[in-house]
N, C-alpha and C positions, 0 to 999 in steps of 0.2 A: 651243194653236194647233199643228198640223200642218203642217211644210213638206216640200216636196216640190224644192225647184229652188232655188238660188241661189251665190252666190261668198263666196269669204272671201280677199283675201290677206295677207300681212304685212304689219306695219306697226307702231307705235310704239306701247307699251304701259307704265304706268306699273306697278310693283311692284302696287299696290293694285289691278288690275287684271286679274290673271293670273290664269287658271283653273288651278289645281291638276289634273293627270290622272295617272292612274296605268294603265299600260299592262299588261295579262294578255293571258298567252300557250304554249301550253305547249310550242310552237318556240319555243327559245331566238332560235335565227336569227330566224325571222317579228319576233320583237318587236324584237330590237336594226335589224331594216329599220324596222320601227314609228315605232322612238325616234328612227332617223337623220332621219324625214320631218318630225317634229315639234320638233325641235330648234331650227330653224330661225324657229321663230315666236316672240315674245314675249310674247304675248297666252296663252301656253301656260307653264303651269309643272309640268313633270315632277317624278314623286316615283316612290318605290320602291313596287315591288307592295304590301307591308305597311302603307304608308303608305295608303292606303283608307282612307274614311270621312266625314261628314258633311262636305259641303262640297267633297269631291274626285268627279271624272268618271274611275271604271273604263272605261277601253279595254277590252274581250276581243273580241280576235283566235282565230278558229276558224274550222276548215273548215267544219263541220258543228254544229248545236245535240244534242248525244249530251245524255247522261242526266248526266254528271259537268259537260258546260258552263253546264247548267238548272240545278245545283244549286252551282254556283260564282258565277253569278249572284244566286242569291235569297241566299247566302251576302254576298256584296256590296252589294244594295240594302236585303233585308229587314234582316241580322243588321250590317251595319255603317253603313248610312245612305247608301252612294254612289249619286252620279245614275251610270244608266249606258248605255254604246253599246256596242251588239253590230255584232259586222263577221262575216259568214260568208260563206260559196258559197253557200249554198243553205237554205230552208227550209221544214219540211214544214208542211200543214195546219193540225194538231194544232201543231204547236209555235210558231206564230204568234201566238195565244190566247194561249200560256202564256206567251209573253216578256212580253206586255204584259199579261196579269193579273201578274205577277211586279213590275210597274212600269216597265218598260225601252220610253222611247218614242222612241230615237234606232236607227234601225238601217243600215247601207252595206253593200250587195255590195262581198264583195271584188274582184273585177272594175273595180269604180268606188272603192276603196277610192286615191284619188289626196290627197296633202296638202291642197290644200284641201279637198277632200271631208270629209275626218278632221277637220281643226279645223273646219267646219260644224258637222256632229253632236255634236260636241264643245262647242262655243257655245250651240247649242241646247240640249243636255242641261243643262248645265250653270244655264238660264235657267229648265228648266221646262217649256219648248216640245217640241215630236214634230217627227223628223224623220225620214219615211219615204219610201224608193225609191216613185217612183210606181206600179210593179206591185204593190208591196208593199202599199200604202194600198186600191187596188182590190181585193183580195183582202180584207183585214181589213173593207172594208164589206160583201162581201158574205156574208162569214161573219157578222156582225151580223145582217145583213138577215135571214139564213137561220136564226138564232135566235130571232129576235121573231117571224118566221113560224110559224115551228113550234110555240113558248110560244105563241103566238094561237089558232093552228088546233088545239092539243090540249089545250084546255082542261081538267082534269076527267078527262085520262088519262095515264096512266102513258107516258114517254118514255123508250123505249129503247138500251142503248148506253151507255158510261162514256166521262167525259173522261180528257183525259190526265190532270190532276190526281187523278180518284179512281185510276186505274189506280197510278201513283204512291202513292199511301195502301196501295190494299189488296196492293200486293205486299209493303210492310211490314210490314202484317197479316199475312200470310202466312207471312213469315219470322219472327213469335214477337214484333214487337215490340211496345209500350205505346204510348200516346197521346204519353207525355211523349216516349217515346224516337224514334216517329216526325217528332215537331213538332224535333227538333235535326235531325234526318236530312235534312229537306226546311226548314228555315228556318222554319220556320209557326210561328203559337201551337198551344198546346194546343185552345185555342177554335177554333180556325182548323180542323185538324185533326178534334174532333168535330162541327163543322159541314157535312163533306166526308162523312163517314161517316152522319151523318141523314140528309142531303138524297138520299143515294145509296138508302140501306134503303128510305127516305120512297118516293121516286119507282117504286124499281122492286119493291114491298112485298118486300122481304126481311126477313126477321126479325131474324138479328144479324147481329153481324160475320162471325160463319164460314158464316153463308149469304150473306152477299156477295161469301166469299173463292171457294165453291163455285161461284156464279154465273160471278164473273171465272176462275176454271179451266173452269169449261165451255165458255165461250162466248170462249174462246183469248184473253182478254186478259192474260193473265200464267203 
């Protein structure tokens, strides 16, 4: 279920009750403002960054979704089991796809990033539920849309253009690494990994890997 709108405020929470969250940050300051807003609630039970892991809701607090926040992420949901909400300013295209192929279905402008807002998505994440800015959800349907359209209308022919995630694989490639050593690098399985690298060859008939890597250098995406 996807929300888009609602309240949360304090109130009276029994131990067995409390959601675990663990607040990431790589402003010290931003996160100790984080933990001051969330302190307050009892329905919240704060842990140390480390403390991550099945059962507990990663907070990451970022300006921007960079290449180290994607991969601190899958870090957190794939490699240790946490549900998680991303808080940023801003987010691109391309990296909207990957937060939530990544599994991450709670997200807050930081702009709107207010305590209740935070324990929201934080409730939500925590249940299972999606909880996206409503620009945000109009955007991801119609990047959908614009997917099945395209997989409809080209039937039978090769679609042009790497996602983020292959771009991600093959700059890997690139720099010498292995299947195994790429799948620690980005959180993936091994399976995962050569399955990003077929479908890529498959589609755009390349032959191997390093005419994959040749393609993505010629055509500037890495």
């Amino acid at each position: 279920m996807l929300s888009t709108s609602g309240t949360t405020r304090p109130g009276t929470a029994g131990l067995a009750d409390r959601t675990p969250v663990a607040v990431h940050a790589t402003d010290p300051i931003l996160r100790e403002g984080v933990l001051s807003q969330l302190r307050r609630y009892p329905e919240v039970d704060l842990r140390e960054e480390a403390g991550s892991g099945p059962g507990t809701v990663a907070l990451l607090v970022d300006d921007t979704l960079d290449e180290a926040a994607l991969a601190r992420l899958r870090r957190l949901v794939r490699g240790e089991g946490a549900r998680a909400v991303l808080v940023v300013s801003s987010l691109r295209e391309a990296g909207l796809l990957d937060v939530i192929e990544c599994g991450v279905g709670a997200i807050v402008w930081r702009h709107e990033a207010t305590a209740h807002r935070l324990v929201q998505a934080v409730l939500a994440a925590a249940r299972g539920d999606g909880d996206l800015p409503a620009d945000l959800l109009g955007r991801l349907i119609d990047q959908v849309g614009t997917l099945h359209r395209s997989a409809a209308g080209r039937a039978g022919m090769p679609v042009s253009g790497l996602t983020a995630r292959e771009v991600d694989v093959l700059r890997l490639v690139a720099e010498g690494l292995d299947t195994g050593e790429i799948a620690g690098k980005l959180s993936y399985s091994e399976r995962t990994v050569k399955n990003v690298i077929h479908g890529l060859t498959t589609r755009l008939h390349l032959r191997n890997r390093a005419h994959a890597v040749a393609y993505a250098l010629r055509e500037g995406y890495i």
